[in-house]
KERO-983339 format. One line per field, with one value per residue: residue number from 1; x, y, z of N, C-alpha, C in turn; residue in one letter. Coordinates in Angstrom, 3 decimals, decimal comma. Example, Ala and Ser with C-alpha at 12.3 -4.5 7.8 and 13.67 -1.06 7.14 Angstrom:
resi = 1	2
n.xx = 13,190	12,850
n.yy = -5,690	-2,250
n.zz = 7,800	7,080
ca.xx = 12,300	13,670
ca.yy = -4,500	-1,060
ca.zz = 7,800	7,140
c.xx = 13,200	12,900
c.yy = -3,300	0,030
c.zz = 7,800	7,870
resn = a	s
END
This chain:
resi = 1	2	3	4	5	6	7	8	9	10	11	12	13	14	15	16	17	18	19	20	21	22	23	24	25	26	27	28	29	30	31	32	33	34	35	36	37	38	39	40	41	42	43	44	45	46	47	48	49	50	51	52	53	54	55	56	57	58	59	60	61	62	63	64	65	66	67	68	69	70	71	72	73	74	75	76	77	78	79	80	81	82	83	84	85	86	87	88	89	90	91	92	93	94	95	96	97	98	99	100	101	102	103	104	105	106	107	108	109	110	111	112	113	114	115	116	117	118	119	120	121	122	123	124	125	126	127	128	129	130	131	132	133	134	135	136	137	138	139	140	141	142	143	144	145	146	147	148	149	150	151	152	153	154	155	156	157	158	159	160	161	162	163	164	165	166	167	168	169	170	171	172	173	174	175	176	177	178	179	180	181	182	183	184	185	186	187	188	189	190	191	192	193	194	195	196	197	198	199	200	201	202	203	204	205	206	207	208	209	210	211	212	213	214	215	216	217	218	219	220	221	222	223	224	225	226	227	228	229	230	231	232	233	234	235	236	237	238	239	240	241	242	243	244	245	246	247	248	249	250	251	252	253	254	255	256	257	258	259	260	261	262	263	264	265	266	267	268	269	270	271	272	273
n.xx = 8,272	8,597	6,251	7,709	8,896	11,298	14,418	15,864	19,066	21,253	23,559	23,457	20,342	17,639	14,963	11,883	10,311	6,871	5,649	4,030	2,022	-0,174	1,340	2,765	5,481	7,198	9,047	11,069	14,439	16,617	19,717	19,810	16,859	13,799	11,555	8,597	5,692	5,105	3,427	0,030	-1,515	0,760	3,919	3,720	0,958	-0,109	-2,071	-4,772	-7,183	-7,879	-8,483	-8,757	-12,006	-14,736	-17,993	-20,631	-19,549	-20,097	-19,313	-19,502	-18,888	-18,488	-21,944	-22,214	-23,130	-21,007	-20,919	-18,866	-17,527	-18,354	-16,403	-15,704	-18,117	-20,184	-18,934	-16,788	-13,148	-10,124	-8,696	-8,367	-6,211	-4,375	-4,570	-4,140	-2,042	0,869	3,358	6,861	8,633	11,202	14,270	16,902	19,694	18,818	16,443	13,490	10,761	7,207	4,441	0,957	-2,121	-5,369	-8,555	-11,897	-13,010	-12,671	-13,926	-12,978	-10,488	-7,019	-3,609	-1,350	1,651	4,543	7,620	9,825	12,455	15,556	17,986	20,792	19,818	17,507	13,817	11,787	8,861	7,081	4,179	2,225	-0,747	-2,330	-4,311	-5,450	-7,676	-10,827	-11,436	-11,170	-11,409	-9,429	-7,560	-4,238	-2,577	-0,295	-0,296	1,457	2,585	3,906	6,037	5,196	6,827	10,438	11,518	10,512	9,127	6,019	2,742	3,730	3,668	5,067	7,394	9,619	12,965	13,650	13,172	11,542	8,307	7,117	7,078	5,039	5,233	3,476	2,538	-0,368	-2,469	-5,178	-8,078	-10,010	-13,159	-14,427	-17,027	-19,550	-19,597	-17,213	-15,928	-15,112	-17,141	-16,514	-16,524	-13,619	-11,534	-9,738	-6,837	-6,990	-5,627	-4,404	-5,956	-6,102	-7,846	-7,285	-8,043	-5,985	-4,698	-1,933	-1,087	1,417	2,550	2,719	4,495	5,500	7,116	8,223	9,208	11,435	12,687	16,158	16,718	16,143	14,574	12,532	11,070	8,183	7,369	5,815	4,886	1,948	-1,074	-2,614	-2,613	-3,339	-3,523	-3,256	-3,149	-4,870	-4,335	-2,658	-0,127	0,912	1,601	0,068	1,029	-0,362	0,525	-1,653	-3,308	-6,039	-8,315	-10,220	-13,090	-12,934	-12,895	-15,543	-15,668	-13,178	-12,538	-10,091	-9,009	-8,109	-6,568	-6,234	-4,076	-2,839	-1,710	-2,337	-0,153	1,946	4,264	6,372	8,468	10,586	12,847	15,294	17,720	19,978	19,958
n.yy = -22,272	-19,799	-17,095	-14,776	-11,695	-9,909	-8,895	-6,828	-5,356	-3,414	-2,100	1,576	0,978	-0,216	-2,438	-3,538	-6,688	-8,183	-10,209	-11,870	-9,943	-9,229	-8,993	-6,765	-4,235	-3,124	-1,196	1,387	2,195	5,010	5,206	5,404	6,898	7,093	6,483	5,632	6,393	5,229	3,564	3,644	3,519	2,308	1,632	-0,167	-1,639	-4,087	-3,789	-6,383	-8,851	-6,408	-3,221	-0,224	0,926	-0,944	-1,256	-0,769	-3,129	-5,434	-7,585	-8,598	-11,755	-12,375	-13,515	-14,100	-13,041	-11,643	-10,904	-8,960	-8,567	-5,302	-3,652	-0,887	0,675	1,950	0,243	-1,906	-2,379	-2,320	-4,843	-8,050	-9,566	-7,798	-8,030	-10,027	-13,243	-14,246	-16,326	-16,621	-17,688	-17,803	-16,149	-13,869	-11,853	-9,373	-9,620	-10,927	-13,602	-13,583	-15,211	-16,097	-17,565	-17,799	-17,070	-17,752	-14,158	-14,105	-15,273	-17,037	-19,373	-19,130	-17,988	-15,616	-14,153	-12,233	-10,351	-8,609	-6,823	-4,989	-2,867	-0,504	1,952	1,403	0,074	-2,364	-3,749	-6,368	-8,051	-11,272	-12,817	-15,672	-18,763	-22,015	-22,603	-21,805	-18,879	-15,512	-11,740	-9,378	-7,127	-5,216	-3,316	-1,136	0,375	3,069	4,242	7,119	9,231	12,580	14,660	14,078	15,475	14,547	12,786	10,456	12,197	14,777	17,914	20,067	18,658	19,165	21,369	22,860	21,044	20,280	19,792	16,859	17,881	16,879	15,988	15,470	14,599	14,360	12,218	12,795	12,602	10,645	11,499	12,136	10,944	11,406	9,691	8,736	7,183	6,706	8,608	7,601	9,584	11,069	13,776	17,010	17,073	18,373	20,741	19,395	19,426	15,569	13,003	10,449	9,187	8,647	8,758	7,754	7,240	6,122	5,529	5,064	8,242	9,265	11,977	12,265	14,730	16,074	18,676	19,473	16,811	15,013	13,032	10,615	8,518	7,081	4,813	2,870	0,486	0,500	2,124	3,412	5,618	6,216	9,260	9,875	12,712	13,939	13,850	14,513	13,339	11,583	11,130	9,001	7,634	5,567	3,243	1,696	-1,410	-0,453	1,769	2,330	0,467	-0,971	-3,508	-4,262	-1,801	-2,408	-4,519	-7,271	-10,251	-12,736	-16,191	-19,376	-20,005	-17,123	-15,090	-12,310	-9,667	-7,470	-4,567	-2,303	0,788	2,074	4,735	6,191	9,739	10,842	14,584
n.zz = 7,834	10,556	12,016	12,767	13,737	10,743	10,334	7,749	6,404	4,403	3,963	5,060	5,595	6,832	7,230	8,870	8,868	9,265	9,131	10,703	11,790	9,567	7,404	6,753	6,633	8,969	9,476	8,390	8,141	7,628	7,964	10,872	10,955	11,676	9,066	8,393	10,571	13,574	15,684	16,539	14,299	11,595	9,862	6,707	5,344	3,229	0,519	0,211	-0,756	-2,039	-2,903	-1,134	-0,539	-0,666	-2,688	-0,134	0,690	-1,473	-4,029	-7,468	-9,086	-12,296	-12,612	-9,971	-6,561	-4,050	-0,757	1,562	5,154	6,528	7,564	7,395	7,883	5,681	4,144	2,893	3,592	2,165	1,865	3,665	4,228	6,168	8,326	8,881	10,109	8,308	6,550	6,879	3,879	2,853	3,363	3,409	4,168	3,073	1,788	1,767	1,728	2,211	2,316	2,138	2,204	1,270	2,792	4,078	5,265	2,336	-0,466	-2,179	-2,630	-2,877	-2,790	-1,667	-2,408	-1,048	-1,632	-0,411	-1,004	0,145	-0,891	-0,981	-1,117	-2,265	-1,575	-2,380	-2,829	-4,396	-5,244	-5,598	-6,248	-6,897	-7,975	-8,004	-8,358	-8,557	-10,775	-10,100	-9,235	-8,279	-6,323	-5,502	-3,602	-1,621	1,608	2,691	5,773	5,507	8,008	8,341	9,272	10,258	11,797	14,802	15,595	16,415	16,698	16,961	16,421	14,778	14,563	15,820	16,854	13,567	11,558	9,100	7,629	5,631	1,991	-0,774	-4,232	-7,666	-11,047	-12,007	-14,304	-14,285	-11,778	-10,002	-9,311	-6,519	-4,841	-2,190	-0,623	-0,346	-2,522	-6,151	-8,588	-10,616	-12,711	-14,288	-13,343	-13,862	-11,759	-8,305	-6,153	-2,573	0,726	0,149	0,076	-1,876	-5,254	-8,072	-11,614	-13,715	-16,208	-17,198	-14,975	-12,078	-10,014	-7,497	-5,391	-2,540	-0,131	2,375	3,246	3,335	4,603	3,563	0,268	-1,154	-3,656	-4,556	-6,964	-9,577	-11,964	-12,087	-12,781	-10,646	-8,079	-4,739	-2,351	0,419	2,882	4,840	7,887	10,685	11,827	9,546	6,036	2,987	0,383	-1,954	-4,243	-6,484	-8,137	-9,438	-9,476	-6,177	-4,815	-7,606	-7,460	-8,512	-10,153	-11,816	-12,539	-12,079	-13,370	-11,320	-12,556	-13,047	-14,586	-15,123	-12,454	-10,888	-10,843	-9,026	-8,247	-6,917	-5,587	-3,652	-3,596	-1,964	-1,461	0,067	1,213
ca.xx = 9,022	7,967	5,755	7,998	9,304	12,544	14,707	16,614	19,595	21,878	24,318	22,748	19,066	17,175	13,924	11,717	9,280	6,071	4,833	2,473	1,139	-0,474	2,641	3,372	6,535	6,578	9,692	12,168	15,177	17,628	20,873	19,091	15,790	12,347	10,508	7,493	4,806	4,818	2,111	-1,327	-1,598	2,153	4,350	3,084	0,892	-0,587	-4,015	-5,182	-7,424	-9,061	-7,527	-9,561	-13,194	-15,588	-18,982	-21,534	-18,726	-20,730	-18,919	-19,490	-17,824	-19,737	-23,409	-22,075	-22,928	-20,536	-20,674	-17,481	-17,761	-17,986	-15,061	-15,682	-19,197	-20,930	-17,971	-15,379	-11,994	-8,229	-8,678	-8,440	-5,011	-3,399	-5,090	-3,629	-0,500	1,511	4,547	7,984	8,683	12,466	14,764	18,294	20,209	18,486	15,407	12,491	9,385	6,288	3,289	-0,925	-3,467	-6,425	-9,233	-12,990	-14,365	-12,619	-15,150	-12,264	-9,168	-5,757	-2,190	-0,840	3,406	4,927	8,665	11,139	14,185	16,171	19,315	21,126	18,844	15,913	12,697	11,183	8,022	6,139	3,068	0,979	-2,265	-2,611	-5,266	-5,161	-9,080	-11,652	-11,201	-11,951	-11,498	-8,710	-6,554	-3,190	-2,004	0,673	-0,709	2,544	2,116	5,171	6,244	4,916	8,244	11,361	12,230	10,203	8,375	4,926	1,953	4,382	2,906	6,260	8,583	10,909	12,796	15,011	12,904	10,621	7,505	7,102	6,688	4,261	5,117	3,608	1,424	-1,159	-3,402	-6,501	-7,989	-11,198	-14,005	-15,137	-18,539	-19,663	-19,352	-15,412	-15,803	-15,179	-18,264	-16,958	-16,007	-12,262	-11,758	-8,783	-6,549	-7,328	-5,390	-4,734	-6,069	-6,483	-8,186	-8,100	-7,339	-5,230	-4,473	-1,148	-1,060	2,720	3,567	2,925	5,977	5,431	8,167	8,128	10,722	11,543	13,801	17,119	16,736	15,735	13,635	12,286	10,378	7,695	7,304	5,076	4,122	0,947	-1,640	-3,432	-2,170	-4,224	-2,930	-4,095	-2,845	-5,688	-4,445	-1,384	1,428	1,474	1,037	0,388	0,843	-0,696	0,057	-2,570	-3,802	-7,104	-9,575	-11,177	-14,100	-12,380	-14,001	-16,967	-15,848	-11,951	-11,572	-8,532	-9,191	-7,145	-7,122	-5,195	-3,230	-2,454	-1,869	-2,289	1,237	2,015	5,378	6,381	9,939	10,652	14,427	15,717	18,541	19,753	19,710
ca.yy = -21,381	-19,407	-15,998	-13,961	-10,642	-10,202	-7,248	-6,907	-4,645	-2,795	-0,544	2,108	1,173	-1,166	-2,869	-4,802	-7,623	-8,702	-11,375	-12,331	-8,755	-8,664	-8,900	-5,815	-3,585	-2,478	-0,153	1,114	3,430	5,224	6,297	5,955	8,018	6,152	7,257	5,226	6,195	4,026	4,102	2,375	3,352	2,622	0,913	-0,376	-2,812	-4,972	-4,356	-7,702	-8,927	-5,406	-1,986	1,024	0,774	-1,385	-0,193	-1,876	-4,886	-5,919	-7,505	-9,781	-12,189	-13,188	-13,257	-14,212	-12,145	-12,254	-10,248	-9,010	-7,985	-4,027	-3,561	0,443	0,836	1,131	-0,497	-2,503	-1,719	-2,453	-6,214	-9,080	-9,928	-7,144	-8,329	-11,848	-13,748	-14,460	-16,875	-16,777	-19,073	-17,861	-14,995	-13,446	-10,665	-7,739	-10,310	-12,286	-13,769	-13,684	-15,953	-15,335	-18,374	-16,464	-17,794	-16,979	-13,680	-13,697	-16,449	-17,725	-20,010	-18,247	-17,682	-14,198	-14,100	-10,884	-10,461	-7,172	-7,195	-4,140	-2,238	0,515	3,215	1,211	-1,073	-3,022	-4,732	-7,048	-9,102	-11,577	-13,309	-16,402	-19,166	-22,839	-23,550	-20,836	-17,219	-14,180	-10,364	-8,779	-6,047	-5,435	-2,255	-0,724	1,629	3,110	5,452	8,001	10,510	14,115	15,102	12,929	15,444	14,608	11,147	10,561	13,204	15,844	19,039	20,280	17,467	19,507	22,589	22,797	19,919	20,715	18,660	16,860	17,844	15,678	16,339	14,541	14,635	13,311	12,652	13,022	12,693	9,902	12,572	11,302	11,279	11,885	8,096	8,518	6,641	7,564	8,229	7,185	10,907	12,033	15,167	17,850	17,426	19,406	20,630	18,960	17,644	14,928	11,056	11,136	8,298	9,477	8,417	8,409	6,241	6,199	4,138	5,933	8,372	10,218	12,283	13,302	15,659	16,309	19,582	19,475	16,050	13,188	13,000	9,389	8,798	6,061	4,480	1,220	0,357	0,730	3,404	4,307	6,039	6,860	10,218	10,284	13,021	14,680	13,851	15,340	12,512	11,315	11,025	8,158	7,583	4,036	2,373	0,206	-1,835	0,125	2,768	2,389	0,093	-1,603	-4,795	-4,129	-1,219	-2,322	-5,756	-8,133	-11,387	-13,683	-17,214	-20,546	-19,925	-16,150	-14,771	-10,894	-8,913	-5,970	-3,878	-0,398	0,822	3,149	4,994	7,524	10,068	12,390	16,143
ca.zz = 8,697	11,108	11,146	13,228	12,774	10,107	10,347	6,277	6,521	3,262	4,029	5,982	5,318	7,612	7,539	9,798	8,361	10,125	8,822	12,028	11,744	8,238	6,156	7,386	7,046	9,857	9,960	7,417	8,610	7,052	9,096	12,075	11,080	10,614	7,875	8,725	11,349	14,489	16,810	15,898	12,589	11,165	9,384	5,470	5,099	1,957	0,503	-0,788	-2,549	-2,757	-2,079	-0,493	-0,266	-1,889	-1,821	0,752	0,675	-2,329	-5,580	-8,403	-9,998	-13,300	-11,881	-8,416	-6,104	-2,481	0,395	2,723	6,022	6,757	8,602	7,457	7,487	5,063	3,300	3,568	3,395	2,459	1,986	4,196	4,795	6,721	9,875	8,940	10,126	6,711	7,076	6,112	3,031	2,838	3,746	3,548	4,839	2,327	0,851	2,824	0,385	2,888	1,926	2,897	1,856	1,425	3,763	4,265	4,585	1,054	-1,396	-2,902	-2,049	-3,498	-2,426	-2,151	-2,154	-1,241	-1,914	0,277	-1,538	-0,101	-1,382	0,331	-1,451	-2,473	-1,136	-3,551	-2,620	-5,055	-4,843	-6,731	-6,076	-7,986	-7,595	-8,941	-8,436	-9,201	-11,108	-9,128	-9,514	-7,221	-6,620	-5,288	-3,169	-0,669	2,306	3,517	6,491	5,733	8,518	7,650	10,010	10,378	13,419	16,346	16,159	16,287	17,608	17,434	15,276	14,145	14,656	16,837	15,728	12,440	10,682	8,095	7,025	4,188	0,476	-2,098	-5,439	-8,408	-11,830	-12,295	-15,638	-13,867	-10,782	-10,095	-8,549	-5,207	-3,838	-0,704	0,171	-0,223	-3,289	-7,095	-9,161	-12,068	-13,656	-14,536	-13,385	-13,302	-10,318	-7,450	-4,779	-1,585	1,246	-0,540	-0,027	-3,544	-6,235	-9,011	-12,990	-13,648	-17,336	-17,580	-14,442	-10,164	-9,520	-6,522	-5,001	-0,778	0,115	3,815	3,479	3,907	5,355	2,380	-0,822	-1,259	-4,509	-4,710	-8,228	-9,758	-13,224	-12,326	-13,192	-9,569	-6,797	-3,814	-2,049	1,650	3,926	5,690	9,137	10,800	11,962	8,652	4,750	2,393	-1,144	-2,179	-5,442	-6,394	-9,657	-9,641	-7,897	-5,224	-5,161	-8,389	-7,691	-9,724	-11,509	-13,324	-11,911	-12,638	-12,876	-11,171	-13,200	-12,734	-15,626	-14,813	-11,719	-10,488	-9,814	-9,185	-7,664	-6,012	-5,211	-3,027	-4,070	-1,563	-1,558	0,993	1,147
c.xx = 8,062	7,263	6,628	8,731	10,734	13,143	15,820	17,543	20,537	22,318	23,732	20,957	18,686	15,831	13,302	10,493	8,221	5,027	3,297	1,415	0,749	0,428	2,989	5,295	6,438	7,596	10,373	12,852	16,219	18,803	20,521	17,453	14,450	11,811	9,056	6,542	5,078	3,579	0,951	-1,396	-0,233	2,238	3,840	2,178	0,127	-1,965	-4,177	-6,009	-8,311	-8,357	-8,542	-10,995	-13,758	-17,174	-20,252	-20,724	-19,530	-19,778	-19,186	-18,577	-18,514	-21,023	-23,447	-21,681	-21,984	-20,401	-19,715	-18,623	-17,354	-17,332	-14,815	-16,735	-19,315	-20,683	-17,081	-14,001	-10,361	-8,163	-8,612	-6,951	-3,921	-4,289	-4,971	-2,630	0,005	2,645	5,530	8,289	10,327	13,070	16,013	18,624	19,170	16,893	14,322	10,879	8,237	4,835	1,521	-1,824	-4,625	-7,469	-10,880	-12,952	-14,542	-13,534	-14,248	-10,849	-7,751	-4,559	-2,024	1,200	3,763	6,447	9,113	11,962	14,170	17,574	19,834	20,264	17,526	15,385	11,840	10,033	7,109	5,187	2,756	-0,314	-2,114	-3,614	-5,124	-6,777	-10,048	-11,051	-11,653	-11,164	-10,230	-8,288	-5,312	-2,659	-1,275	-0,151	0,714	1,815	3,574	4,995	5,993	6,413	9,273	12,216	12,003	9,254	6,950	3,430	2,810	3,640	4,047	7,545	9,740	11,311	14,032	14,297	11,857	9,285	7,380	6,729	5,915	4,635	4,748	2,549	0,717	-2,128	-4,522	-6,533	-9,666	-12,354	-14,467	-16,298	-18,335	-19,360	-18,099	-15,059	-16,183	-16,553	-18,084	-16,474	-14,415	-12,462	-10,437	-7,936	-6,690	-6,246	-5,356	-5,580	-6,547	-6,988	-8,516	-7,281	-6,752	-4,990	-2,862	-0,728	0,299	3,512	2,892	4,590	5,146	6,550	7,678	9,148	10,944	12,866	14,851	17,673	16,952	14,769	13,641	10,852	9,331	6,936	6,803	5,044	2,745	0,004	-2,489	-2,422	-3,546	-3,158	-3,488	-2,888	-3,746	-5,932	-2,654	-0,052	1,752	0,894	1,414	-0,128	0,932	-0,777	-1,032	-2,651	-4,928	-7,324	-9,775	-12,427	-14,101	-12,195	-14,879	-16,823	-14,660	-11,833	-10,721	-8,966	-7,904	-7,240	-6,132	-3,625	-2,647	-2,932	-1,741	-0,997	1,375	3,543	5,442	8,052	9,851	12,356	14,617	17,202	19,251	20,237	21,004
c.yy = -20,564	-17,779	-14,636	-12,604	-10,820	-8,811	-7,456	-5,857	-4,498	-1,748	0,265	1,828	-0,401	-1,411	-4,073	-5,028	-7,993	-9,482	-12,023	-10,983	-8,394	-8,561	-7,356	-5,167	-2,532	-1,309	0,433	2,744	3,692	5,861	6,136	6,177	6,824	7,119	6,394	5,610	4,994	4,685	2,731	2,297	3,765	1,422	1,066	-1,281	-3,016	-4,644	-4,922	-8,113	-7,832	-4,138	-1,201	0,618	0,001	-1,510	-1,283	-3,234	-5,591	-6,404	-8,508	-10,146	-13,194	-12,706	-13,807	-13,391	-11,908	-10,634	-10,361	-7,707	-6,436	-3,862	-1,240	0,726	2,342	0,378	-1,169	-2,323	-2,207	-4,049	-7,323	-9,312	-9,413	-7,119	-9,851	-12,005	-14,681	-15,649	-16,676	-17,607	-18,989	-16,492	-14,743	-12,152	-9,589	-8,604	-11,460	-11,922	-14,299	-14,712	-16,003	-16,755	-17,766	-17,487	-16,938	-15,737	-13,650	-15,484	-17,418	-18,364	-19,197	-18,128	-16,596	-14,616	-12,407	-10,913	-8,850	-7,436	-5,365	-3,893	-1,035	1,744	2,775	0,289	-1,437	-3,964	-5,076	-8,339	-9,750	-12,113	-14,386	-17,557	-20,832	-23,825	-22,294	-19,423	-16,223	-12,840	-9,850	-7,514	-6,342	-4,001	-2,506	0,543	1,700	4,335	6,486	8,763	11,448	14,912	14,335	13,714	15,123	13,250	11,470	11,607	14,466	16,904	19,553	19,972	17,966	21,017	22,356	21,705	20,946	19,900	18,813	17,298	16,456	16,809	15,229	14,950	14,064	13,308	12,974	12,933	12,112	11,310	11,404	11,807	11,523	10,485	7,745	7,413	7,079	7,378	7,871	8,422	10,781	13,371	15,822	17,803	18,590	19,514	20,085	19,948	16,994	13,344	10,364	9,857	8,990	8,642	8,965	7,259	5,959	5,674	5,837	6,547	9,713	10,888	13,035	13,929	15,998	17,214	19,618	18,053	14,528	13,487	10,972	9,438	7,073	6,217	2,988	1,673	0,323	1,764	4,183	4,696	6,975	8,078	10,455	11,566	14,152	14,451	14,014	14,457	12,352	11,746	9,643	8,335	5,472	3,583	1,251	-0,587	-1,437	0,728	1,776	1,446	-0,467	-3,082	-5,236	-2,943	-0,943	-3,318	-6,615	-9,101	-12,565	-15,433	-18,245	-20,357	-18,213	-15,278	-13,071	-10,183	-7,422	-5,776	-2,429	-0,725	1,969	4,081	6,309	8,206	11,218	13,487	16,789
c.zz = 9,552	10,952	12,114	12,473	12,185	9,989	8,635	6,673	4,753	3,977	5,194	6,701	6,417	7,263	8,233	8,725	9,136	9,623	9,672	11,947	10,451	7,236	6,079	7,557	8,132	10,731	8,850	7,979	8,029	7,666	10,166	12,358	10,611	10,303	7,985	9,979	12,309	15,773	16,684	14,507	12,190	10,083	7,010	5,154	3,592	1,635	-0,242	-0,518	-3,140	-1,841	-2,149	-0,210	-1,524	-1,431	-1,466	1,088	-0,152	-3,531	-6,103	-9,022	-11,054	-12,825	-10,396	-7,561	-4,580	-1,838	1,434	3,707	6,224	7,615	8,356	7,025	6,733	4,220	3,608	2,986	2,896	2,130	3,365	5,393	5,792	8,150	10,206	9,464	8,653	7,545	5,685	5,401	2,911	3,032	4,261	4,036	4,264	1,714	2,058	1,886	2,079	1,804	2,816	1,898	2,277	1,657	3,940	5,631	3,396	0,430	-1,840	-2,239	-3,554	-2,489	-2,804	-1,638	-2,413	-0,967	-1,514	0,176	-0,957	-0,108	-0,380	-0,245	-1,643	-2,064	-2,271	-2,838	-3,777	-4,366	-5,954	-5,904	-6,937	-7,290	-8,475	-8,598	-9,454	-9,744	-10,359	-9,410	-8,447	-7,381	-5,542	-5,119	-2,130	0,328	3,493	4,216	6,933	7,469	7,992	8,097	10,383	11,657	14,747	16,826	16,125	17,479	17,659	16,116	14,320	14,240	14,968	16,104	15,240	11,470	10,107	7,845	5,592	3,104	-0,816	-3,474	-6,584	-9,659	-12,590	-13,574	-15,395	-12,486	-10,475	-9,000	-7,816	-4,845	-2,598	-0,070	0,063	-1,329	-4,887	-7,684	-10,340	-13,338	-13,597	-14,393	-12,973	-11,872	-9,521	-6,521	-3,411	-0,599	0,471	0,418	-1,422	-4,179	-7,475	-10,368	-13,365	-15,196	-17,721	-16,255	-12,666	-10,729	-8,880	-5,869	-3,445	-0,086	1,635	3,605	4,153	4,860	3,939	1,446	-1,405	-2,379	-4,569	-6,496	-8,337	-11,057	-12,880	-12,002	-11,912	-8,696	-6,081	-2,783	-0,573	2,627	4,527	7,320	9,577	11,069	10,495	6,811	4,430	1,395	-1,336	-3,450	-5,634	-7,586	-10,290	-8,759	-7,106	-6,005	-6,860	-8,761	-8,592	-10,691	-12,380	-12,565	-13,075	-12,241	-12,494	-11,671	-13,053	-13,694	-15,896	-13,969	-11,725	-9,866	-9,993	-8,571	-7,589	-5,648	-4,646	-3,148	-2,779	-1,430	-0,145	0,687	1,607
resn = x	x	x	x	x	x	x	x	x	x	x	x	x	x	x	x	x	x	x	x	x	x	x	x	x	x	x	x	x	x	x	x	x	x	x	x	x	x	x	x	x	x	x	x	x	x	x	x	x	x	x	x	x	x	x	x	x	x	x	x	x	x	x	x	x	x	x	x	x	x	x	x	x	x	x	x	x	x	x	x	x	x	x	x	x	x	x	x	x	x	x	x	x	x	x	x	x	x	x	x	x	x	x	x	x	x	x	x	x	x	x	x	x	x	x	x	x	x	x	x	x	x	x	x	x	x	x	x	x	x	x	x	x	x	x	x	x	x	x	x	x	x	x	x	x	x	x	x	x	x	x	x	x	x	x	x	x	x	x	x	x	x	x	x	x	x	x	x	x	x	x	x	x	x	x	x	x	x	x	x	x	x	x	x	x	x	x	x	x	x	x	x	x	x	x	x	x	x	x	x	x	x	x	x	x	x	x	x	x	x	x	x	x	x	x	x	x	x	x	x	x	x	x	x	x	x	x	x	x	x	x	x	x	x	x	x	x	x	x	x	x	x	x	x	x	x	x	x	x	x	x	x	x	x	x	x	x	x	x	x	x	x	x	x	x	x	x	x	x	x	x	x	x
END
């Protein structure tokens, strides 16, 4: 099939698909209102086969050593695929399964399948990774780029008047201490206060909650234990489930193996105000 875009609809809730653009969600509206960022940096996209930074683009697998291209010097970033065209393998009114054959700069041959089932309150995106030649190390994240304001669209400072900007609420068991190279050193340490670019420990499953006063509270939730917390720039915030830190290549990798593949999932539930 082909890699064009797919719009999913439920009830009030809409989303567009972009398969040609990185497997990319690249809208999701509720009533009307996008809650996603549009601009340059929008939408959600996929980080596969390695979420946030990995340091020098250096990792091993066993005693093999491979080098990715710095695409964020002095590191590289976010994975591979969300600068790919994915194709559609099938897709219904509320459901479309996207597909990514993973291709050199990554070392290894693999299939990623990503599955947007939505409901009239919730987005469900799952992934896997699986591989039916060599083993290799991955990960498996979401970089959504919320709205900070759902009144005034993008570049606006206080998204018109009567809107509010958003609320993060969430707690976390720890909080990976970052170096100066925007990457953890390795300590647990006390959550801190935002701004954050901060990876987080949350051993009982992601549940983040973003509140837009008087407007919507949309809660993002995974079984799995990272969340990255970015909002130190003003259109938006993002909260990124992942399967590990940062740079989690070489220091909590997952191996992906013929005989068991890498999955993960995130839901997004919202209610209005």
């Amino acid at each position: 099939m082909s890699n064009e875009d797919i719009t999913l609809t439920a009830a009030d809730a809409e989303v567009t698909v972009q398969p040609g653009n990185g497997g990319r969600i690249g809208g999701l509206r509720v009533d009307g209102v996008e809650l996603l960022r549009q601009g340059k940096k929008f939408g959600c996209f996929p980080m596969v086969p390695w979420c946030g930074r990995t340091r020098d683009g250096r990792f091993l697998n066993g005693a093999t050593s491979h080098q990715l291209p710095l695409n964020s010097p002095p590191h590289a970033i976010h994975g591979t695929t969300r600068d790919a065209a994915w194709r559609t393998a099938r897709k219904s009114e509320s459901e479309a399964v996207i597909t990514y054959d993973l291709v050199d700069p990554w070392p290894y041959a693999g299939r990623v399948t990503q599955v947007v089932a939505l409901t009239a309150d919730t987005l469900t995106l799952t992934m896997a990774v699986e591989t039916y030649d060599d083993s290799f190390p991955a990960q498996i994240g979401w970089h959504p780029w919320f709205n900070r304001n759902l009144g005034g669209g993008e570049g606006t400072k206080d998204g018109g008047e009567g809107t509010e900007d958003v609320r993060l609420d969430f707690t976390a068991a720890w909080q990976e201490e970052r170096g100066d190279d925007h990457l953890p050193t390795g300590r647990r340490v006390d959550p801190k206060p935002g701004p954050w670019d901060d990876c987080f420990g949350m051993p009982d499953g992601v549940d983040v909650t973003l509140t837009w006063p008087g407007q919507l509270q949309l809660s993002v939730t995974s079984r799995e234990h990272w969340v990255v917390v970015y909002d130190e720039q003003e259109a938006a915030v993002c909260v990124e489930p992942q399967t590990g830190p940062p740079n989690g290549l070489n220091t909590l990798p997952r191996l992906v193996t013929p005989i068991e593949p890498l999955e993960a999932a995130t839901t997004w539930t919202w209610r209005r105000l």
